[in-house]
N, C-alpha and C positions, 0 to 999 in steps of 0.2 A: 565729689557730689555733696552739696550741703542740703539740708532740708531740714525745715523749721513748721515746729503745728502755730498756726495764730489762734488766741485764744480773745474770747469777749472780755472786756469790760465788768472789773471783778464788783461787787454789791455787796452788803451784807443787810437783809430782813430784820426789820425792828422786832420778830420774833427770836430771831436770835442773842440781838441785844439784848432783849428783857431777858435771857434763860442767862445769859453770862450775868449779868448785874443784878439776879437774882428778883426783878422788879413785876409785876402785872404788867401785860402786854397794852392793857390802855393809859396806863401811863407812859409807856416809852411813847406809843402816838401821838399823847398830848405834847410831850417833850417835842417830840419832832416836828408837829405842827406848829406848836410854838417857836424855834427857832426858824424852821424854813419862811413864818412873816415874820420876822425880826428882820432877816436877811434879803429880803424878797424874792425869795424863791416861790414858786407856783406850786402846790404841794401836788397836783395830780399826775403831776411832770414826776413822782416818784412813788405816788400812789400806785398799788397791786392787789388783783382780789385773789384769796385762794381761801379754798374749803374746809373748815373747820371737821370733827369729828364726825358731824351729824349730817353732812353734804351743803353745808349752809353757807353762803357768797359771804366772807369777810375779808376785811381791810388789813392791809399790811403795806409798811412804808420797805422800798430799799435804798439804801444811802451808797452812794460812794467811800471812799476812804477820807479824803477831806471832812467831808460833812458829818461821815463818823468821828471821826476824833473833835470834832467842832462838838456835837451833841455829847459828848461825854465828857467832854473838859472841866466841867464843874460836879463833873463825880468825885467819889474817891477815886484816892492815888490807885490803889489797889485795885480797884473796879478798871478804874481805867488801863491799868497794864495788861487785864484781861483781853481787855479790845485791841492792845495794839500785839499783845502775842499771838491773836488770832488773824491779824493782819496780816502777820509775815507768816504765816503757816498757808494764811490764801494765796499770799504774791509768790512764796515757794512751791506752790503745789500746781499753780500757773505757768511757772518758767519752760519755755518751750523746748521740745525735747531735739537733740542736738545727737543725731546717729554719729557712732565711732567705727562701725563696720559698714563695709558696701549691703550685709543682706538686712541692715536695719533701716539703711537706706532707704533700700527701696521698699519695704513693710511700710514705710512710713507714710512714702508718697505715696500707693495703694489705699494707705487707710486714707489719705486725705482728696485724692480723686474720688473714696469711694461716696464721704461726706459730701463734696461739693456736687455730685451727682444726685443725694439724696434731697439736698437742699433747695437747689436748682428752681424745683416744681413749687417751691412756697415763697420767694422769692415778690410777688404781687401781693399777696398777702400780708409779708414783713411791710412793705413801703406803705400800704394802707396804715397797719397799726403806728408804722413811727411816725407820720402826720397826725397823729392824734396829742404826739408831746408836747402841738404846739399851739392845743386849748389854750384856754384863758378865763378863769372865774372873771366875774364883773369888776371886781375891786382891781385885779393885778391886770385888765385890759384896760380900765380909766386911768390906770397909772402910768402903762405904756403909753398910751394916747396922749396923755396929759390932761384931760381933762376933769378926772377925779372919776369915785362912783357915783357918785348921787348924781353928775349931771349925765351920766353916761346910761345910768337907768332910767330917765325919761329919753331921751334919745332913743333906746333901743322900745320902748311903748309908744312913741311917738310915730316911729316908722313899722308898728306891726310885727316886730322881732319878739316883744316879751309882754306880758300882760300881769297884772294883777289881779287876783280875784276882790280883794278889800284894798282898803289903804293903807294899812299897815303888813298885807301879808306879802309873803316869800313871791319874789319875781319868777316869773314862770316863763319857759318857753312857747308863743304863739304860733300858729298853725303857720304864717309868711313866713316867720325864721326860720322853722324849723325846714318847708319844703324849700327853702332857695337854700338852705345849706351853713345860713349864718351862724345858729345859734343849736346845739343841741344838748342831750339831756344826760349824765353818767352818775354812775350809784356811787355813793358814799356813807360810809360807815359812820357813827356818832354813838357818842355816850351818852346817856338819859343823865341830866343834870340832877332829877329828882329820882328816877330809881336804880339809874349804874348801871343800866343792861345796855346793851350795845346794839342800836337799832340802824336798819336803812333808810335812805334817803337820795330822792331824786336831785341833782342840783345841774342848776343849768348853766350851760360854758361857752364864749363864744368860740367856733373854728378858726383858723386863719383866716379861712375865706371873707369870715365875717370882719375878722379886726382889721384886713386888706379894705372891704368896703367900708367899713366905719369909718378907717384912716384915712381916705378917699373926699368922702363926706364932711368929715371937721376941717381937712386942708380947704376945700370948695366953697364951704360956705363960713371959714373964719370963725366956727365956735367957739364961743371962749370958754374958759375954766368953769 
């Protein structure tokens, strides 16, 4: 009888990277914001909120193993052996565990029928939240589409998806996008350029839904760039 636990998809929090490398946590963000558009990654696609001390919604990145060793490449040597001994400490502590007697055997697959039972009932839930990886700020869906941001922001006020309050202000989710499902609204964390405190902020994403119909739309009527 062989029997093996499957384990998730290991991550490491940009809080953890700051306490190895010794750094302030908003600077690792900026690092990693800054590298994930270097590369064009979607950053919400690794964006996490969890609650600080005081019960308060804050921002934290999780990376992969690739994309960690990417963001720290231009550390120190030293810094960065940090990160990659903590790597194999992850991928060892992951390694699925492999019974050598019949009674661990079957402990094992108990404990894992007893998981998949418990899991079972959240299962609608999971599928909800993993269609949310597959948002899109305004900038990295004009680039999908190909037709840039700036022309992709009038398009989405043109058809009633986003609004301005001035002409220079932040595009905002409209009451059409938001009930047909195109466009909605998720919290994001920022650093105050003038006082360093770490504040919220609404920013608005399209859905799949929405870049399906957008993408529909520019194919139909031949938008150009």
């Amino acid at each position: 009888m062989s029997v093996s636990i499957a384990t998730t998809s290991l991550t490491m929090s940009s809080r953890e990277i700051a306490e190895l490398m010794g750094k302030a946590h908003r600077n690792v963000v900026r690092d990693i914001e800054k590298m994930l558009n270097v590369i064009g990654k979607d950053v919400l696609n690794f964006e996490h909120i969890y609650h600080d001390s005081y019960g308060r919604d804050q921002k934290e990145y999780r990376l992969p193993k690739n994309l960690t060793i990417n963001l720290v490449a231009g550390y120190r040597p030293d810094l960065r052996l940090k990160i990659i001994d903590r790597w194999l400490e992850l991928e060892q502590q992951a390694q699925p565990r492999v019974p050598t007697t019949l009674s661990e055997a079957l402990r094992l697959a108990a404990e894992k029928a007893e998981r998949v039972e418990l899991l079972e009932p959240k299962a609608a839930a999971l599928d909800a939240i993993s269609q949310s990886q597959d948002d899109l700020g305004v900038r990295d869906a004009g680039r999908e589409l190909g037709i840039g941001q700036t022309r992709l922001a009038r398009l989405l006020i043109e058809r009633r998806w986003a609004c301005r309050e001035g002409s220079r202000s932040k595009l905002k989710a409209a009451h059409y996008g938001l009930s047909n499902g195109y466009v909605r609204f998720v919290t994001r964390c920022y650093t105050d350029p003038h006082t360093g405190e770490d504040r919220l902020s609404d920013v608005m994403v399209l859905t799949r839904k929405g870049l399906t119909r957008m993408a529909e739309t520019v194919a139909k009527e031949g938008i150009p760039a």
